[in-house]
C-alpha positions as CSV (number, residue, x, y, z in Angstrom):
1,X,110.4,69.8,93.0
2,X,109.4,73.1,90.9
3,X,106.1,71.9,89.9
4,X,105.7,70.7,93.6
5,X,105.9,74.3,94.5
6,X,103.6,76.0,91.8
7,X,100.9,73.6,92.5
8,X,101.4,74.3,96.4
9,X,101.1,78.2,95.0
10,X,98.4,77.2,92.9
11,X,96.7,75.9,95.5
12,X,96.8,77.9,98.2
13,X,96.0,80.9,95.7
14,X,92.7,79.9,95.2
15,X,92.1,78.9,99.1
16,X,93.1,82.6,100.0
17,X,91.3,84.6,97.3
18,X,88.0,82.3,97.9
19,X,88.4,83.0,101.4
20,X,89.2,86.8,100.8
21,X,85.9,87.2,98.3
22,X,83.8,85.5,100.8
23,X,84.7,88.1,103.6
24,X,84.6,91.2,101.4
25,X,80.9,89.5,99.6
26,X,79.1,89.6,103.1
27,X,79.0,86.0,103.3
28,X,76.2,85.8,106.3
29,X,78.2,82.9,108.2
30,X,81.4,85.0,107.8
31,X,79.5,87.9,109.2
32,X,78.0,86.2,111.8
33,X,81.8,85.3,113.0
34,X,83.0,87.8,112.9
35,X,80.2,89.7,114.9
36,X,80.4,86.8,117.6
37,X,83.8,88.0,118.2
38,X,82.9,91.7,118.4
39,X,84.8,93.1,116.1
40,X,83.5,95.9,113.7
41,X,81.7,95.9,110.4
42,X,84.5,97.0,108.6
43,X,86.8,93.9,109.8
44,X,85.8,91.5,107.8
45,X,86.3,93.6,104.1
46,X,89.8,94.5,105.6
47,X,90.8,91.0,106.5
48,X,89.2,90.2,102.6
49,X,91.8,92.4,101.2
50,X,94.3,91.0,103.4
51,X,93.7,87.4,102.4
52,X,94.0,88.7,98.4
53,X,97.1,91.3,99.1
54,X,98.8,87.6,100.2
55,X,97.5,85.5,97.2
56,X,99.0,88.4,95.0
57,X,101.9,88.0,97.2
58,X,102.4,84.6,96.8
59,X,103.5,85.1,92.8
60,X,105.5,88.2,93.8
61,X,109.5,86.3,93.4
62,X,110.3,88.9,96.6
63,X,107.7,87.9,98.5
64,X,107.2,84.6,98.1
């Protein structure tokens, strides 16, 4: 059951911290989203950094 749980960690490490570095890379289809929702051009490097702050967060023991 550990190594279920630091694969699962693994994995969903790299989902959000590809995610985060497309939003805070300008990703042109990220951009485009997040324009089609009118929301500002500083959104999408915020919810970048958000997206990372978690990855971190998922090997934090506290915050995990």
């Amino acid at each position: 059951m550990k190594y279920a749980v630091w694969i699962a960690s693994g994995l969903l490490t790299l989902a959000f911290v590809g995610s985060g570095f497309a939003k805070l890379m300008g990703v042109p289809e990220v951009l485009v989203a997040f324009e089609t929702l009118g929301l500002p051009g500083w959104f999408p490097a915020f919810v970048g950094l958000c997206y990372i702050a978690g990855a971190v967060g998922l090997w934090i023991p506290k915050l995990a």
